[in-house]
N, CA, C and O of each residue as an XYZ file, in Angstrom:
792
protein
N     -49.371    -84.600      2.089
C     -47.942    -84.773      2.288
C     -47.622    -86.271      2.251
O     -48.413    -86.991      2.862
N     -46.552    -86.876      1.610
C     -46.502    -87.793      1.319
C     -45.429    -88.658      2.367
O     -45.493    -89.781      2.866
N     -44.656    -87.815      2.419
C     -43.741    -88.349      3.457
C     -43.666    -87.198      5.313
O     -44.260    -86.131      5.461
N     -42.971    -87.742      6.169
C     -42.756    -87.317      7.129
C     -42.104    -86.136      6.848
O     -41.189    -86.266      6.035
N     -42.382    -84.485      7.473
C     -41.770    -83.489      7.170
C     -39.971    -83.592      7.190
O     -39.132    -83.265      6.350
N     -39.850    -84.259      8.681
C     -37.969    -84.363      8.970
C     -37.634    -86.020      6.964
O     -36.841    -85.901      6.030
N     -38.100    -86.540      7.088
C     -38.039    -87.318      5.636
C     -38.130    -86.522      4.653
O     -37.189    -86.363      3.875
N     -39.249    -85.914      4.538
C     -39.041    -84.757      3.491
C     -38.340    -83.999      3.069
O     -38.195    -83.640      1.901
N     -37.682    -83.586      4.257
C     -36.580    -82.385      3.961
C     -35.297    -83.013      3.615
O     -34.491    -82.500      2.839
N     -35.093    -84.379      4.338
C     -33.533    -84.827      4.326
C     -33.953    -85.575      2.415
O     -32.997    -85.627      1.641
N     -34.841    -85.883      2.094
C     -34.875    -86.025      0.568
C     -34.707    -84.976     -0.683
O     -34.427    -85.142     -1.870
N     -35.015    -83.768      0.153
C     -34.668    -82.597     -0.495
C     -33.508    -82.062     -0.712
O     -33.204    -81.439     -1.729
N     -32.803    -82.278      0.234
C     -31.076    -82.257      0.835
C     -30.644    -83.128     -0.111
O     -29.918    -82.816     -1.055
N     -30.865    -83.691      0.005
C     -30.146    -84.981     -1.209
C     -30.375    -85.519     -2.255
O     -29.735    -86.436     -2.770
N     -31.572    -84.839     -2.761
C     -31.606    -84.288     -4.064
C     -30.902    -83.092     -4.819
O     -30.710    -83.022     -6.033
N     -30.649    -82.413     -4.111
C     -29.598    -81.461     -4.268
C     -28.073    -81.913     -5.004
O     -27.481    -81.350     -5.925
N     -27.711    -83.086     -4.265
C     -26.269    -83.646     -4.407
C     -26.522    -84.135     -5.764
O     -27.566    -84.714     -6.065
N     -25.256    -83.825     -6.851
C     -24.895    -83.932     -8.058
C     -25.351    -85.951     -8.886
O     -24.489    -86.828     -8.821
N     -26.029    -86.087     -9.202
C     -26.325    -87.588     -9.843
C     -27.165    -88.061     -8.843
O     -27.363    -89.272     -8.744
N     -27.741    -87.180     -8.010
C     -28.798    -88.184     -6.890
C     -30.149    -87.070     -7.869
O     -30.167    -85.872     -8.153
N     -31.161    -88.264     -8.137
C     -32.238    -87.726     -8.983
C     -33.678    -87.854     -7.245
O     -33.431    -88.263     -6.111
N     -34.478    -87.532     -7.582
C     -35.804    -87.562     -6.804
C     -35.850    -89.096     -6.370
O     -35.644    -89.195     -5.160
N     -36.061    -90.333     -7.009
C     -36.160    -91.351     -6.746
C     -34.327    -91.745     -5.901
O     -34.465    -91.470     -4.709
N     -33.215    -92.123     -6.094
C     -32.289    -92.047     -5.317
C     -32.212    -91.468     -4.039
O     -31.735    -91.996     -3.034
N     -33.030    -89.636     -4.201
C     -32.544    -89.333     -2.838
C     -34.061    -90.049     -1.958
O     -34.174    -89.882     -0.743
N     -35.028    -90.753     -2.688
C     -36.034    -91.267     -1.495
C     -35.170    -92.163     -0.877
O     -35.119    -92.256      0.349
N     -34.227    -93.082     -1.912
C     -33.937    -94.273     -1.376
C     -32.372    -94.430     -0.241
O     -31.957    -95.415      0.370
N     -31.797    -92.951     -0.329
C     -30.560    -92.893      0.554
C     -31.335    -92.355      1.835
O     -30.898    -92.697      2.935
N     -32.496    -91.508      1.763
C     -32.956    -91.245      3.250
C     -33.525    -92.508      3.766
O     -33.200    -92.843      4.905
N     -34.556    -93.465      2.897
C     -35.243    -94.186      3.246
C     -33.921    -95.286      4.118
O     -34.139    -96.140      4.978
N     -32.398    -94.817      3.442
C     -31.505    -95.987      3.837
C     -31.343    -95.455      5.555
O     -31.462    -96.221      6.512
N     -31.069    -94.078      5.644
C     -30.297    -93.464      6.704
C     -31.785    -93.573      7.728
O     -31.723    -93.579      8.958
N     -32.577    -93.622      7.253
C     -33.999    -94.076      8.474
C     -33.643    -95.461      9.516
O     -33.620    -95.793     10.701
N     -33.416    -95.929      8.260
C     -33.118    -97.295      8.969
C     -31.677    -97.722      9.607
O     -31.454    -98.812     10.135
N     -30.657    -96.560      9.444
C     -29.398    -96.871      9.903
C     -29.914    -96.827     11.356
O     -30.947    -96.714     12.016
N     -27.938    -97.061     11.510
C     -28.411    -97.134     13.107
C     -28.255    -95.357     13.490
O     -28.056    -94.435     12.698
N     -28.432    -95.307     15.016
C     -28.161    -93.333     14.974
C     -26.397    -93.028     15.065
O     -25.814    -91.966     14.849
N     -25.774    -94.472     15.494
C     -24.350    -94.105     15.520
C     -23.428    -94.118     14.110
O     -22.209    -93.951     14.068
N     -24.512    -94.410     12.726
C     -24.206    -94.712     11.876
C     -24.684    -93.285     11.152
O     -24.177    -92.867     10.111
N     -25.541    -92.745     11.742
C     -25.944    -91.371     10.845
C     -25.148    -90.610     11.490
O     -24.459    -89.984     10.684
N     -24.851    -90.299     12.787
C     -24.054    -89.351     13.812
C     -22.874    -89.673     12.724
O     -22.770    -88.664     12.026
N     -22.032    -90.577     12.340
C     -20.546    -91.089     11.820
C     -21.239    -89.786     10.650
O     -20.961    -88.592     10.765
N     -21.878    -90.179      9.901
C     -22.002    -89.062      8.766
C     -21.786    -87.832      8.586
O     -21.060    -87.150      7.863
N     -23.119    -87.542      9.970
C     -23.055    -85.724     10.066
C     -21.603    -85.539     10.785
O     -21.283    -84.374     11.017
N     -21.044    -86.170     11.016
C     -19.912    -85.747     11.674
C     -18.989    -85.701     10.556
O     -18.525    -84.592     10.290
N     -18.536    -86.963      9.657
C     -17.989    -86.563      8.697
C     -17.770    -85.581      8.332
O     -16.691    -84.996      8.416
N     -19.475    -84.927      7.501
C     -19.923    -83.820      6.268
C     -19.479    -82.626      7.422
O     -18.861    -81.610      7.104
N     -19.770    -82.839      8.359
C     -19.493    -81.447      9.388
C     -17.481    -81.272      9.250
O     -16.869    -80.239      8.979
N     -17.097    -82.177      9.442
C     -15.578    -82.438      9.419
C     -14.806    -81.611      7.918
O     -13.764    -80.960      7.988
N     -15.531    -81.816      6.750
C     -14.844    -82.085      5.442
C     -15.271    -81.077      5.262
O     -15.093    -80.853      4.064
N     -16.039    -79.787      5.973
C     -16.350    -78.833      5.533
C     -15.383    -77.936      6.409
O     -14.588    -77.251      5.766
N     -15.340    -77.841      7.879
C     -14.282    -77.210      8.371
C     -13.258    -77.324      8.615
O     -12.615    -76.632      9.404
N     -12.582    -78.984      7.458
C     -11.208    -79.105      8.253
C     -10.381    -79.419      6.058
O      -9.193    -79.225      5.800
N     -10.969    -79.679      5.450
C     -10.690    -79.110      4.180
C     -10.558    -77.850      3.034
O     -11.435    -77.158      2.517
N      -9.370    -77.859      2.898
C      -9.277    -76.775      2.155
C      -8.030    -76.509      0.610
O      -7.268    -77.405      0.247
N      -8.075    -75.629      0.176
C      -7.035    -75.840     -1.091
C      -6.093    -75.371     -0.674
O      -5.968    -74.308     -0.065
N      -5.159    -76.301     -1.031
C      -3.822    -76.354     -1.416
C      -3.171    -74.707     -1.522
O      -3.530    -74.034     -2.488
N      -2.397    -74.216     -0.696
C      -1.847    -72.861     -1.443
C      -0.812    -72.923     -2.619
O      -0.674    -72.016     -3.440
N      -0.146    -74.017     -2.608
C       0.503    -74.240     -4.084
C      -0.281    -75.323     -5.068
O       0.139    -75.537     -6.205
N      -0.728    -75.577     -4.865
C      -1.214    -76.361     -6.100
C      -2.771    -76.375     -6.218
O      -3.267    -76.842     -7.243
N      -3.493    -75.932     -5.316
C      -5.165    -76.125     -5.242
C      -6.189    -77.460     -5.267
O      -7.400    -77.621     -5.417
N      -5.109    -78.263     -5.053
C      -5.599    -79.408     -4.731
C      -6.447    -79.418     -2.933
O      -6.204    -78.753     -1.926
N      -7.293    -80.312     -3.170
C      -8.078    -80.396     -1.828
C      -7.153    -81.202     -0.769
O      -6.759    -82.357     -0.931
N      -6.890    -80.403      0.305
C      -6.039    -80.920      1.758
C      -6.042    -80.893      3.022
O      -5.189    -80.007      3.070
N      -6.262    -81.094      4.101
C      -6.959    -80.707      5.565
C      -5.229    -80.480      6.166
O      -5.136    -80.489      7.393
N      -4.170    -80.323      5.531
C      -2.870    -79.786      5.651
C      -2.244    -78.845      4.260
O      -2.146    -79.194      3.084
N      -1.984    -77.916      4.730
C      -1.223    -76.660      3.725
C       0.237    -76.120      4.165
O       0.691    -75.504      5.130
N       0.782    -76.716      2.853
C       0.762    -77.196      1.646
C       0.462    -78.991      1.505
O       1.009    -79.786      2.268
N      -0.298    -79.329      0.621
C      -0.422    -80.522      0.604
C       0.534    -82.339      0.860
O       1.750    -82.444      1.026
N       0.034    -82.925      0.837
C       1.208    -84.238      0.750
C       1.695    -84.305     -0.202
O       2.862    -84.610      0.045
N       1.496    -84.168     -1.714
C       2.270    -84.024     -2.633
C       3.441    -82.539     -2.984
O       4.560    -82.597     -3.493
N       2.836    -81.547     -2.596
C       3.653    -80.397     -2.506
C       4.783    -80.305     -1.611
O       5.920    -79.861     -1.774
N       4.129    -80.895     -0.510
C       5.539    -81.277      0.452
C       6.517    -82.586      0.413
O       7.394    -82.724      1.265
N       6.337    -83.410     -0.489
C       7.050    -84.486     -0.845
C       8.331    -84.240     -1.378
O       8.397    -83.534     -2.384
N       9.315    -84.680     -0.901
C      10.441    -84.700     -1.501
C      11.049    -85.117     -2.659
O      11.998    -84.667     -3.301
N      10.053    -86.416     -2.859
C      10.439    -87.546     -3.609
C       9.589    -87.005     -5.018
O       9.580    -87.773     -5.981
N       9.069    -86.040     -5.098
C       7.941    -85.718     -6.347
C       9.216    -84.862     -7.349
O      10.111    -84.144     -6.903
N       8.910    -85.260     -9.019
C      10.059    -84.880     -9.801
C       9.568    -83.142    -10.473
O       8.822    -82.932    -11.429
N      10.253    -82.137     -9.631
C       9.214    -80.729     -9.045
C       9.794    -79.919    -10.744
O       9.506    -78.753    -11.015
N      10.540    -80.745    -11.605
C      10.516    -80.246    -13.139
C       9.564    -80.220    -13.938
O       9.384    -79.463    -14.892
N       8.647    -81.438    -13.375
C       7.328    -81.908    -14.527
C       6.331    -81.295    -13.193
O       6.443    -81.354    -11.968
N       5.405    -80.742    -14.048
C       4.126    -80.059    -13.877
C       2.624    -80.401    -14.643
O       2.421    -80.041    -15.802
N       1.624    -81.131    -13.852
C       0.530    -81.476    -14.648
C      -0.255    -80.716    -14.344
O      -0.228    -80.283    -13.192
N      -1.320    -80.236    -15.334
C      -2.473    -79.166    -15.322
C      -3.411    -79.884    -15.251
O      -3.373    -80.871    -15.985
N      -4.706    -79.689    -14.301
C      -5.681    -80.589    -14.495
C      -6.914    -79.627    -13.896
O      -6.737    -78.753    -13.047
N      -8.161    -79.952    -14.491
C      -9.255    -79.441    -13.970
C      -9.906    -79.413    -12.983
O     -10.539    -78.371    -12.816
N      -9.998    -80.138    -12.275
C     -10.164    -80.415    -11.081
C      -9.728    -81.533    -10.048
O      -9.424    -82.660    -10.441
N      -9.707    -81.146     -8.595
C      -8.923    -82.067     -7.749
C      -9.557    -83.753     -7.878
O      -8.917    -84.659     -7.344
N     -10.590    -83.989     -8.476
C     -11.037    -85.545     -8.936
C      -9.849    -85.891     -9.862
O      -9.327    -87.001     -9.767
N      -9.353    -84.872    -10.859
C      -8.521    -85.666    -12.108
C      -7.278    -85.397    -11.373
O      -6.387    -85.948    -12.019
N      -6.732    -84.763    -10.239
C      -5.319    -85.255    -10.362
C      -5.308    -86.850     -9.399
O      -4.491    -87.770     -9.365
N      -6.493    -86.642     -8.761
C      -7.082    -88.369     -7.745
C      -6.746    -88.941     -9.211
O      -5.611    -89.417     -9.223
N      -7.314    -89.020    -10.282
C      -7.366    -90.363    -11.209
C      -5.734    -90.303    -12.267
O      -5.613    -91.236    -13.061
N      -4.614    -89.267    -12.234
C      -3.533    -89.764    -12.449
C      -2.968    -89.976    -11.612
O      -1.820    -90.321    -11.891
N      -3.257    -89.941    -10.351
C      -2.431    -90.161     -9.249
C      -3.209    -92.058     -9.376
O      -2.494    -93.060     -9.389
N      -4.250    -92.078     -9.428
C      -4.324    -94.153     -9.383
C      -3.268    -94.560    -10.748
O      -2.636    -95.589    -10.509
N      -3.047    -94.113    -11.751
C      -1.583    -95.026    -12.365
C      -0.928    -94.929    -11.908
O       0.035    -95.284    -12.589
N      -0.573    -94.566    -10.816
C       0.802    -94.452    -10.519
C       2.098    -94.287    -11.576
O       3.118    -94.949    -11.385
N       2.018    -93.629    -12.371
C       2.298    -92.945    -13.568
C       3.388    -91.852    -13.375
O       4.613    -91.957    -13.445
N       2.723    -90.938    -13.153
C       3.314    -89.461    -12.639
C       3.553    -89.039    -11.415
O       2.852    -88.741    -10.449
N       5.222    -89.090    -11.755
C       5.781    -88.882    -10.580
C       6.298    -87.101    -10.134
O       7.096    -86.639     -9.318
N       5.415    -86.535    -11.098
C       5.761    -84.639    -10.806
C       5.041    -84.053     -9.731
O       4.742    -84.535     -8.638
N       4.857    -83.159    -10.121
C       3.913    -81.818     -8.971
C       2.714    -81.371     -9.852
O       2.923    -81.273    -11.061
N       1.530    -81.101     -9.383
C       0.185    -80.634    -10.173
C      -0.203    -79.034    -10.086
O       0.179    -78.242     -9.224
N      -0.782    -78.858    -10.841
C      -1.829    -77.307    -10.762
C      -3.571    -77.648    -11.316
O      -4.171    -78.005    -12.329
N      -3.802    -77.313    -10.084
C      -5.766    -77.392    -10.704
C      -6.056    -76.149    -10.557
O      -5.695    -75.244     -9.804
N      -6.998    -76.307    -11.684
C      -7.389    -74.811    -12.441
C      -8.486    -74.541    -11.996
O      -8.806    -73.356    -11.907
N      -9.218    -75.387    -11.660
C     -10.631    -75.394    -10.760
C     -11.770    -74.589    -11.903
O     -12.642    -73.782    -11.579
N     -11.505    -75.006    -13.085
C     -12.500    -74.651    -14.029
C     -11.581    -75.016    -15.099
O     -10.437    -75.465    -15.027
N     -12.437    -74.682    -16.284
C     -12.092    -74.577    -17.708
C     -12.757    -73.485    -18.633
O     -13.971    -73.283    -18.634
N     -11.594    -72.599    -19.649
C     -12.521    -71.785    -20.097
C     -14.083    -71.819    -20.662
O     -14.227    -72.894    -21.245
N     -14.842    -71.333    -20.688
C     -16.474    -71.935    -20.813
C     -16.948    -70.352    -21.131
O     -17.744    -70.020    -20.253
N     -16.715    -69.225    -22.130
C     -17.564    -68.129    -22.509
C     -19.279    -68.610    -22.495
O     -20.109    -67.731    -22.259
N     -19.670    -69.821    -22.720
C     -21.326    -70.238    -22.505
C     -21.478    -69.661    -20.828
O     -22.312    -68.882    -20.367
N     -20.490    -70.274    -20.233
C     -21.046    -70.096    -18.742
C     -19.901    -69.282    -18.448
O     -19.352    -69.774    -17.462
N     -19.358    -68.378    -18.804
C     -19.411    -66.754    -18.494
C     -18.092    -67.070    -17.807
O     -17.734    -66.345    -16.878
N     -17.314    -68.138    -18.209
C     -15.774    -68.293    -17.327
C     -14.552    -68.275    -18.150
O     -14.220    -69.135    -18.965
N     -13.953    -67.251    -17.859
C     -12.926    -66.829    -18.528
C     -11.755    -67.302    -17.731
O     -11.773    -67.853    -16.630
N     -10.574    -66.939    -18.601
C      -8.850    -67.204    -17.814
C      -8.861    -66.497    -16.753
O      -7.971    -66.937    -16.025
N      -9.369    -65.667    -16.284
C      -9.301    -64.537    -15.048
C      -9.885    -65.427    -13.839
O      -9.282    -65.618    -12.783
N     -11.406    -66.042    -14.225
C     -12.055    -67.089    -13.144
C     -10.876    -68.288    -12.710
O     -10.780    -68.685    -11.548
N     -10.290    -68.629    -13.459
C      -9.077    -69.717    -12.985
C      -7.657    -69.800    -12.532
O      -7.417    -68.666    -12.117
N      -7.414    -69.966    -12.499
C      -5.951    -70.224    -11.339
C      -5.106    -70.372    -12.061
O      -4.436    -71.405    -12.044
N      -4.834    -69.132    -13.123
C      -3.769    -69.386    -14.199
C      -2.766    -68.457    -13.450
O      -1.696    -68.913    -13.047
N      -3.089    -67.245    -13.279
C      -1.956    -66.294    -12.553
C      -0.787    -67.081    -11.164
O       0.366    -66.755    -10.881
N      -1.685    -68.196    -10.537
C      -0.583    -68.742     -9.689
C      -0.302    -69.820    -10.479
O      -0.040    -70.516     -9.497
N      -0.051    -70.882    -11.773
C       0.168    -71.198    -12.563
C       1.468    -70.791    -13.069
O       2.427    -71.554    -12.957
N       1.595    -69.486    -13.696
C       2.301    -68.851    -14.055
C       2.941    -68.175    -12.887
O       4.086    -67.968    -13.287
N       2.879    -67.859    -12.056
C       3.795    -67.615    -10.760
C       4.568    -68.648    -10.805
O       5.548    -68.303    -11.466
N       4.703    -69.953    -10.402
C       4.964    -71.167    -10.002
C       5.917    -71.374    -11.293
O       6.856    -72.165    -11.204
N       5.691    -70.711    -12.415
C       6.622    -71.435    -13.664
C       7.840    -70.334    -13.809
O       8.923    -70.673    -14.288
N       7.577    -68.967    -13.351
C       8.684    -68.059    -13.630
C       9.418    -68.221    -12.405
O      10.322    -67.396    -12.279
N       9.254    -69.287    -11.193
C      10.680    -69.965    -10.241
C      11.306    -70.008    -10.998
O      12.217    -69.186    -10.899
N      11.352    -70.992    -12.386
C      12.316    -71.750    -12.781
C      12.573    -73.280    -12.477
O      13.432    -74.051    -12.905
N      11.894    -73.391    -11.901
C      11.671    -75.017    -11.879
C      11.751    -75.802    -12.279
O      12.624    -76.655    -12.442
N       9.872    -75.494    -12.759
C       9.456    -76.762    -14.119
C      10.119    -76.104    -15.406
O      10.288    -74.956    -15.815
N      10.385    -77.269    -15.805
C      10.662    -77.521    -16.979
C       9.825    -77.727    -18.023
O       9.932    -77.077    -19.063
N       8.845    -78.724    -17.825
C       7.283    -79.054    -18.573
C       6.424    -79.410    -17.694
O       6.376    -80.061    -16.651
N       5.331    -78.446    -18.805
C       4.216    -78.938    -18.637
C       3.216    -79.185    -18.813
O       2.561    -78.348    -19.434
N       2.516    -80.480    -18.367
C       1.825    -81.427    -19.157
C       0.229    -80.885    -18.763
O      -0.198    -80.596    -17.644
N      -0.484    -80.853    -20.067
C      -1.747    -80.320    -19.942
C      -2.579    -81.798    -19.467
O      -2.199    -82.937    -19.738
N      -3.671    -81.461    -18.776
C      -4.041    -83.175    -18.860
C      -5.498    -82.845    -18.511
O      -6.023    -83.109    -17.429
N      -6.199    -82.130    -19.736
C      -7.452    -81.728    -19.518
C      -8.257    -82.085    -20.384
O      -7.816    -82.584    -21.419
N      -9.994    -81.885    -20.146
C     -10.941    -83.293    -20.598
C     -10.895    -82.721    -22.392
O     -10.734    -81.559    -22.766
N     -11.118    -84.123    -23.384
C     -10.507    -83.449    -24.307
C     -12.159    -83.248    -24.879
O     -12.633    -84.035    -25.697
N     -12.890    -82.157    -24.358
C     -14.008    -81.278    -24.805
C     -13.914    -80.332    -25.994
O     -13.206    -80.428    -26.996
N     -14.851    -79.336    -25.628
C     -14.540    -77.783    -26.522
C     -14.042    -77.155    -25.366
O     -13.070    -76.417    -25.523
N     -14.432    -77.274    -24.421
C     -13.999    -76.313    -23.120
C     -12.456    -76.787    -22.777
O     -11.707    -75.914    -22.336
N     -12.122    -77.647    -22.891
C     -10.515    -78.680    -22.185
C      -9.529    -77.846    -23.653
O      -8.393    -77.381    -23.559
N     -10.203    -77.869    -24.619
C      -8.977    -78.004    -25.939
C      -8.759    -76.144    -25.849
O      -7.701    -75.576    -26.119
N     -10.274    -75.328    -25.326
C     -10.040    -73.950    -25.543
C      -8.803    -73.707    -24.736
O      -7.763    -73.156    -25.094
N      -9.224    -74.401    -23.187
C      -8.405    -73.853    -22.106
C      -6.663    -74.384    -22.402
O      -5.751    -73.610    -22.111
N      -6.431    -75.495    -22.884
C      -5.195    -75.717    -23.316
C      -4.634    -75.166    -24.381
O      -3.423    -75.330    -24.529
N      -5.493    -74.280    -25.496
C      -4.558    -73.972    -26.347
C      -4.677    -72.366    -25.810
O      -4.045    -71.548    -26.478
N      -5.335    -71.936    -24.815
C      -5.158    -70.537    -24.018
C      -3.526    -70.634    -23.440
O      -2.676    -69.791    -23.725
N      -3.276    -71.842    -22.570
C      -2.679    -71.548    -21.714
C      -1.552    -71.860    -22.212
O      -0.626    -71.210    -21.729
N      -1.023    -73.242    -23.663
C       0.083    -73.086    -24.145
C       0.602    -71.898    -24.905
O       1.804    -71.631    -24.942
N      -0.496    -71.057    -25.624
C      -0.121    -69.640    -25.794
C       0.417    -68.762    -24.563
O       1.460    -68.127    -24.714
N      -0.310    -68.715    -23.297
C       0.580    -68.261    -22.320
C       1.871    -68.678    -21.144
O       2.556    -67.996    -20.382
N       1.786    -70.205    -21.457
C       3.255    -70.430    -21.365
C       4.672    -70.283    -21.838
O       5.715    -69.949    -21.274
N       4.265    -70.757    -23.445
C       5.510    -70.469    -24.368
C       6.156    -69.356    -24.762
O       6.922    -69.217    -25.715
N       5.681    -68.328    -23.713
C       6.398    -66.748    -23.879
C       7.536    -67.120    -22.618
O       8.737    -66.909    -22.789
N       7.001    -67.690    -21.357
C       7.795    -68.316    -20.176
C       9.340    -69.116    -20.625
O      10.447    -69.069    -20.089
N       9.087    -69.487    -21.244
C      10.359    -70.915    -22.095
C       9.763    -72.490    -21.765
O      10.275    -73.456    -22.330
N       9.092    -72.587    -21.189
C       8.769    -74.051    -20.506
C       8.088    -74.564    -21.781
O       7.445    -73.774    -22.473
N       8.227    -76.139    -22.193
C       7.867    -76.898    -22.574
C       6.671    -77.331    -22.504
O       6.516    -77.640    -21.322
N       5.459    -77.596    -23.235
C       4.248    -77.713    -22.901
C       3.640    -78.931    -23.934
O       3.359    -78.856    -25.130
N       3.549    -80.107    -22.968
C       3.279    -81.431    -23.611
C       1.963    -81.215    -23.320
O       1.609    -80.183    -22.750
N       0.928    -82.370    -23.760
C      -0.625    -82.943    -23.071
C      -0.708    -84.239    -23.255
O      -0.353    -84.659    -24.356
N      -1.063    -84.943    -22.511
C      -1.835    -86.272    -22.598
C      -2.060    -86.511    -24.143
O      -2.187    -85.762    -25.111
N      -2.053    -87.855    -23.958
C      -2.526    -88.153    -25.707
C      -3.956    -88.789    -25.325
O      -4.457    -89.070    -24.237
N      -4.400    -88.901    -26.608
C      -5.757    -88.752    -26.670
C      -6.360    -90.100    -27.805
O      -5.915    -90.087    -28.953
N      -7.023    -90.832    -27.536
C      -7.685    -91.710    -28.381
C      -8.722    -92.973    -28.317
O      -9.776    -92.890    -27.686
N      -8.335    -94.130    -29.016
C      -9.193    -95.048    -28.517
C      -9.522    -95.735    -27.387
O      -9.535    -96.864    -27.876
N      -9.822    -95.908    -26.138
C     -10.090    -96.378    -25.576
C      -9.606    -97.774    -25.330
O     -10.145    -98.576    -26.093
N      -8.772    -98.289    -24.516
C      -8.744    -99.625    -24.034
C      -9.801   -100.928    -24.278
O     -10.287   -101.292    -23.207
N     -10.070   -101.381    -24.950
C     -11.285   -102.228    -25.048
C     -12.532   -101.308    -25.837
O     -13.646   -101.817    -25.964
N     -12.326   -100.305    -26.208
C     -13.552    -99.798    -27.428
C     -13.187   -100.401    -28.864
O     -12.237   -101.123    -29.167
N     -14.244    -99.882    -29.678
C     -14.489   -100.943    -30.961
C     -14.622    -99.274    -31.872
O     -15.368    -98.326    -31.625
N     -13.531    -99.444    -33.007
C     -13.200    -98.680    -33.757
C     -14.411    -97.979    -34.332
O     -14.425    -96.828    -34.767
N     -15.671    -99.029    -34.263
C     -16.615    -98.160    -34.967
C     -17.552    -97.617    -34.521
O     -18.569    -97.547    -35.210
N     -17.521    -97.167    -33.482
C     -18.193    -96.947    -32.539
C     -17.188    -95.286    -32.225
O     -17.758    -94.234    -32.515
N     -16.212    -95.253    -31.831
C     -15.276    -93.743    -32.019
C     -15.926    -92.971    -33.034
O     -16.367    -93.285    -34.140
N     -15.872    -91.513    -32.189
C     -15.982    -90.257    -32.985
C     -14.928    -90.158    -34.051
O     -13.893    -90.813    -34.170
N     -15.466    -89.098    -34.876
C     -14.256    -88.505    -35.685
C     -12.833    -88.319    -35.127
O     -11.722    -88.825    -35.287
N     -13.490    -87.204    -34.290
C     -12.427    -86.828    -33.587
C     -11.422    -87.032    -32.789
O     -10.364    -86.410    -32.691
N     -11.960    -88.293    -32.003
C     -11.625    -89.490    -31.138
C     -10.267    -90.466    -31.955
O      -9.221    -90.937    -31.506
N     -10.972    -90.476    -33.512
C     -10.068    -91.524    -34.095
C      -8.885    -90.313    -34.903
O      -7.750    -90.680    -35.207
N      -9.431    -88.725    -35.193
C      -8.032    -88.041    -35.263
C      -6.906    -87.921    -34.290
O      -5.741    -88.123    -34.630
N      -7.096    -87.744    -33.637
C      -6.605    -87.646    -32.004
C      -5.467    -89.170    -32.167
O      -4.252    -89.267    -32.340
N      -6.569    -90.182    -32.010
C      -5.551    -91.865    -32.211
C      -4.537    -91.521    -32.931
O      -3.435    -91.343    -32.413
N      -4.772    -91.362    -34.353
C      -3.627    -91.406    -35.679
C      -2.557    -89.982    -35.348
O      -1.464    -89.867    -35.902
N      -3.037    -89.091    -34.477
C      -1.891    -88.153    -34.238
C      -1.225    -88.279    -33.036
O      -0.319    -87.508    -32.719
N      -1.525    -88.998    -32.488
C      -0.843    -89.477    -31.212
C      -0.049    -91.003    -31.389
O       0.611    -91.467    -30.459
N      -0.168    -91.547    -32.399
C       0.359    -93.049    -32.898
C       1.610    -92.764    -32.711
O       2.255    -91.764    -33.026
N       2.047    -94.182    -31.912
C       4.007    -94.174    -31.740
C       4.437    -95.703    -32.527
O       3.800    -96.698    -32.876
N       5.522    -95.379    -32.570
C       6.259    -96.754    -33.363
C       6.328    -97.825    -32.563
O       6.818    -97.592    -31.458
N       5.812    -99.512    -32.885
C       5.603   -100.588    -32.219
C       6.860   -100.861    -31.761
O       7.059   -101.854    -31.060
């Protein structure tokens, strides 16, 4: 045995967690060995916290330890525009432009027939609840532009546009600081169909 059994196990634990490989999780236990104990207690208390005091959103499925969320209950949010997003990380990263000032829906997947997930696995039915209010007006797809992101958006603008609502997406292209030759095909179709007048 190479390490201490209680070391052992908490490396196993955290190898588990998503981008922590075998070598990482030696080096986050090897960190929490050496914390202090009021510094590991802060942790388990955390992870203990974010498990029984977080939960989704009943209108929008965003992650919230209050239901309905801070954005759902905002007054000030423009409740015509509607963004679709895959998970509660991507509406965190349009919410840092401070950009979009609407209301969200996370789908908490994307269609994926490889891994056996269909429109039924996702959160399209309260989606479509939420649009026959009458509300929104549009809405904006804003999903990863994959095979899985482009299936699930051209699923769901087929099942919006029977609704009447308007159904924009994100535009899609070169990168801020990337080098033209270095872009996919597809990457640089996407650019030239999304191009606006200077």
């Amino acid at each position: 045995m190479l390490f201490a059994e209680p070391v052992s196990r908490l490396i196993e634990e955290l190898n588990k967690l998503p981008g922590v490989g075998p070598k990482t999780a030696q080096r986050l236990a090897y960190h929490l060995v050496k914390a202090s104990k009021d510094d590991v207690e802060a942790l388990a208390r955390a992870l203990v916290d974010v498990k029984s005091k977080i939960r989704y959103c009943s209108i929008c499925g965003n992650l919230t330890d209050v239901d309905p969320c801070a954005i759902c209950s905002s007054g000030s949010r423009d409740r015509s525009l509607l963004c679709v997003v895959e998970q509660p990380r991507d509406l965190i990263a349009m919410e840092r432009t401070n950009m979009f000032k609407g209301i969200y829906h996370v789908l908490h997947g994307v269609i994926s027939p490889i891994n056996g997930v269909g429109p039924d696995d996702l959160r399209v039915n309260g989606l479509l609840d939420r649009l026959k209010e009458g509300e929104v007006k549009e809405v904006v797809l804003a999903l990863n532009p994959n095979v899985e992101g482009e299936a699930t958006s051209i699923y769901l603008t087929r099942t919006i546009k029977p609704v009447g609502v308007r159904v924009t997406r994100i535009a899609y292209g070169i990168p801020v600081g990337g080098d033209l030759e270095y872009a996919d095909d597809i990457t640089l179709s996407r650019a030239f169909e999304g191009r606006r007048e200077m």
